[in-house]
C-alpha positions as CSV (number, residue, x, y, z in Angstrom):
1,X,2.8,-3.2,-16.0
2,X,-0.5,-1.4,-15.4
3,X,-3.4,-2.4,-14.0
4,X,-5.6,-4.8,-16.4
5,X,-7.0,-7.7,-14.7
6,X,-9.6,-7.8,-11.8
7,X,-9.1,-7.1,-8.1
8,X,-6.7,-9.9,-6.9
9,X,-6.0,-8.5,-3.3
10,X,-7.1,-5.8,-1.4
11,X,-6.1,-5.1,2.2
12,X,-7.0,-2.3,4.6
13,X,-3.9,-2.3,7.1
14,X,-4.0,0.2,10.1
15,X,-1.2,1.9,12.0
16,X,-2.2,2.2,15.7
17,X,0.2,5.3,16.6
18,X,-0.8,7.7,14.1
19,X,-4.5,6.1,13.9
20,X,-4.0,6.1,10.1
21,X,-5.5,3.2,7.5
22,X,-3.5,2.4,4.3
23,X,-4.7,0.0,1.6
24,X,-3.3,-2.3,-0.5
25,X,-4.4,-2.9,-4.1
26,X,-3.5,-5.3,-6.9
27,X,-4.4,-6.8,-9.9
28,X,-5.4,-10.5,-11.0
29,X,-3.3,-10.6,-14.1
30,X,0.3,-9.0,-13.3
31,X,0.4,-8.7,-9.6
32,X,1.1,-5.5,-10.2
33,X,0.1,-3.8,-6.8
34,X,-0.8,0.4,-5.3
35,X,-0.6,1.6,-1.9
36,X,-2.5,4.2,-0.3
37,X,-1.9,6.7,1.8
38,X,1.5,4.4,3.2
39,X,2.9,5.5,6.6
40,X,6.5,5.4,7.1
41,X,6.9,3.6,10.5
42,X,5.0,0.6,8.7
43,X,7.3,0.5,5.7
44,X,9.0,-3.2,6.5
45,X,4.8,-4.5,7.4
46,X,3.7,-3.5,4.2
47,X,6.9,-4.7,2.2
48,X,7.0,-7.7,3.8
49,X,3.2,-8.1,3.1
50,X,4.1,-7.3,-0.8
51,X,6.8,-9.7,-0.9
52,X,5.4,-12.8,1.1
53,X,2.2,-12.1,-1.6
54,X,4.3,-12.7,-4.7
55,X,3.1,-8.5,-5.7
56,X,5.3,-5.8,-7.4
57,X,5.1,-2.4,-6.0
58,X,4.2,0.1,-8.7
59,X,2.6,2.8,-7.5
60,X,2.3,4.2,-4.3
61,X,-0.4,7.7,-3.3
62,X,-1.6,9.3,-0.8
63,X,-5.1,10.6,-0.7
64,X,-4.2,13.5,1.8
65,X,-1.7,15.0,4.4
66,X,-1.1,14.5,8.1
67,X,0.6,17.0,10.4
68,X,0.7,14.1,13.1
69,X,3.0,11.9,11.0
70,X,5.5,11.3,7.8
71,X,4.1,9.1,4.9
72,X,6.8,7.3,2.6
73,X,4.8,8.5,-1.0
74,X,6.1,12.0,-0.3
């Protein structure tokens, strides 16, 4: 695991409820993969996303909190 190689994928999806942007990251080498700042109502999207891209979740952060809505990183 870890992240070794260089920048396979990134994607900048974006939740239209809760106005919020979370980003996908993964590396060339191990497909390991990071998302950012993940919002709960989009969980199945950005699984599917994952999956259908061959990607093993790793990590997941968030970069800050929202009152207006739950994110899945804790």
């Amino acid at each position: 695991g870890g992240f070794k190689g260089i920048l396979r994928f990134f994607f900048q999806l974006f939740e239209a409820s809760s106005c919020t942007y979370t980003y996908v990251l993964a590396d060339a080498a191990s497909g390991d993969a990071v998302i950012i700042d993940p919002v709960l109502e989009t969980v199945p999207r950005d699984l599917r996303l994952l999956r259908e891209l061959g990607l093993n979740l790793r990590y997941a952060a968030n970069t800050h909190c929202h009152a207006d809505h739950v994110t899945i990183s804790g």
